[in-house]
C-alpha positions, 0 to 999 in steps of 0.5 A: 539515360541521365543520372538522377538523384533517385539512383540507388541500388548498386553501382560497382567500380568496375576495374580496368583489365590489363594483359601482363604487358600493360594493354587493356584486355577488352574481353575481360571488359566484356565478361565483367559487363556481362556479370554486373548484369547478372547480379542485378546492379542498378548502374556501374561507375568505370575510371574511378580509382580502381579503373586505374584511370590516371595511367590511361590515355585519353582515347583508351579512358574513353573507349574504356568508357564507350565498351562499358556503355555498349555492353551495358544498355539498360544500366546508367554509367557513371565515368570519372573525369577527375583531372588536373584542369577543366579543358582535358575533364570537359573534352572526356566529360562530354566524349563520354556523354556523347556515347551514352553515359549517365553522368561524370563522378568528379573528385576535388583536387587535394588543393582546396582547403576552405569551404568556398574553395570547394563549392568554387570549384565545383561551380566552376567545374559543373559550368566547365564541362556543360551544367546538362551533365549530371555529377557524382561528388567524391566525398573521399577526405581519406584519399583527397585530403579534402574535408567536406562537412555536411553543410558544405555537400549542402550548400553544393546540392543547393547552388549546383542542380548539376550534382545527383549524387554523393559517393560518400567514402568518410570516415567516420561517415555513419553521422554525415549520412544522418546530417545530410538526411536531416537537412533534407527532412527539414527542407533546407536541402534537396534529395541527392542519392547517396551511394557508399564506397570504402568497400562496403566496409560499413554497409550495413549500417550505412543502408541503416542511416539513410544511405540509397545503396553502394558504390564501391568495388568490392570483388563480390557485387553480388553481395552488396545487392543481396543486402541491401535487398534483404535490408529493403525487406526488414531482414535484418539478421538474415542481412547481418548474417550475409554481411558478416559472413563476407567482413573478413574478406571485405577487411582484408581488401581494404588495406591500403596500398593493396587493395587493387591487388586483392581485388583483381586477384579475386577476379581472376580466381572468379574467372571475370578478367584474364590476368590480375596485372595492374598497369605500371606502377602497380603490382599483383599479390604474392606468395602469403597474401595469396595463400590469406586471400585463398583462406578467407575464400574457402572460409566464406564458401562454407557460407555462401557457394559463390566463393568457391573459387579455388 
C-alpha cells in the first residue's frame, strides 16, 4: 500500500510512548494503534516531531515504525526520515519500506535558502533513497526556517513525481493552499494531497480552501475526523460548532516549547500511553498547567463526552 496523492482524510502524528526511564513503551504502541483505528483515520504518520524522532537510535526508529505498521494493516504509514545526510535517511527510508510503509515524510534542512536549493535538495534526496518511494514534503517555514512559495511546491510536484503530498504547517498558510489549488485548476500543476498540520488550529478553514484533510497531532483525532466528515457533508454550523467547542484546548496545545507536554498529558488522562515522560531532554507538564489543561477538559466535556477524562 503506497502513498498516493489522493490521500485524504486523517493522518495523526502518533507520539513515541516512553516509561519515566526513557524506554520506549510498546504497549501504549499497540493501544494508540488500536484507537487511531477506531476513530476512522485514513493513514498515520509516525517519527515526526512529536514522535520525538531525533532522540531514537536507528533500530528503535525502525521498530517503532515496524510495530505501527504491523498493528495498522489496512492504513497507509507514513515515516519520517529527516536526517542530517542521504546515507543514514536512505538505510531507514527503505528499512521501512521494506516492512510495509506507505511512503516517507522529508523535512528540508534549515540550510537552504533559495529556491534552487531547495528543489535540489529535494532531487537529490528523492534520487538518494530510491524515487519508487513516495514522499510527504514538510512545509514547516516556522520550525525549519525554510520559506517555500507556491511556486516553489509547484515546481517540486512538476520535477519530482516521487512527492504525493504536502503537510502544509505555514503561516499564514489559508492563500498557499488556494495558490496551490489554483495551479492545479490551470493545469501548470499536478494534484498533490495537501494535508494540514499546526494542530489543526485553522481546519476549518483549511478544509474550506482546498485542503484534502489533516495531518497533525491534536490529542482528540477523533475530532478532526468528525469534522472534515461533517464539513465533506455541507454541515457547515454543525462542523464550526464541533470545531470551536475544542479551539480552547487546540489553542492551549500549540504553545511552543510545551506543546509535547500537553499532548502526551492528554493521552495519559485518556488512558492511551502509560506515562506522559518524554525522552531526555523534554520535560511533563506541572503544577498550573495541569490544573489549565484539567479546566479546558471538563469545559469541553460539556460539549462533547469524549473529554471526560478526569
Amino acid at each position: 500500500m503506497k502513498l498516493t496523492s489522493n490521500a485524504n482524510g486523517v493522518f495523526p502524528i502518533a507520539p513515541t510512548p516512553f516509561f519515566e526511564d526513557g524506554k520506549i513503551d510498546t504497549s501504549s504502541i499497540d493501544r494508540l494503534a488500536d484507537f487511531y483505528l477506531s476513530c476512522g483515520t485514513s493513514g498515520l504518520t509516525v517519527l515526526g516531531q512529536m514522535g520525538e524522532a531525533p532522540k531514537l537510535t536507528h533500530a528503535e526508529s525502525v521498530a517503532v515504525a515496524a510495530q505501527f505498521v504491523k498493528k495498522t494493516p489496512n492504513l497507509p504509514v507514513v515515516v519520517g526520515v529527516t536526517a542530517p545526510g542521504f546515507a543514514s535517511m536512505r538505510m531507514l527510508a527503505q528499512e521501512v519500506m521494506s516492512l510495509g510503509a506507505a511512503g516517507v515524510m522529508i523535512a528540508p534542512p534549515n540550510t537552504l535558502r533559495t529556491d534552487e536549493q531547495i528543489i535540489n535538495y529535494y532531487k537529490d534526496a528523492s534520487k538518494s533513497i530510491g524515487e519508487d518511494i513516495p514522499i510527504v514534503l514538510q512545509d514547516f517555514p516556522i520550525s525549519f526556517l525554510v520559506q517555500m512559495s507556491p511556486k516553489v511546491i509547484r515546481d517540486l510536484a512538476q520535477e519530482i513525481s516521487a512527492i504525493q503530498m504536502i503537510k502544509h504547517e505555514d503561516w499564514p498558510g489559508l492563500e498557499k493552499i488556494s495558490a496551490l489549488r489554483s495551479f492545479e485548476q490551470d493545469g501548470s500543476m499536478r494534484h498533490l494531497a495537501i494535508m494540514c498540520g499546526n494542530g489543526g488550529l485553522f481546519l476549518d478553514f483549511e478544509m474550506s480552501r482546498g485542503a484534502d484533510g489533516s495531518n497533525t497531532g491534536y490529542c482528540f483525532p477523533e475530532m478532526l475526523c468528525d469534522l472534515i466528515k461533517l464539513k465533506k457533508e455541507k454541515a457547515v454550523d454543525e462542523a464550526q460548532d464541533l470545531f470551536d467547542a475544542h479551539l480552547p484546548l487546540l489553542r492551549y496545545e500549540q504553545q511552543p516549547g510545551v506543546g509535547m507536554a500537553i499532548r502526551k498529558y492528554v493521552l495519559f488522562k485518556r488512558g492511551l500511553i502509560s506515562s506522559d515522560a518524554q525522552r531526555s531532554p523534554g520535560g511533563k507538564l506541572k503544577g498550573t498547567a495541569c490544573q489549565e489543561v484539567d479546566f479546558l477538559l471538563n469545559r469541553l466535556a460539556k460539549k462533547d463526552p469524549r473529554a471526560k477524562v478526569l
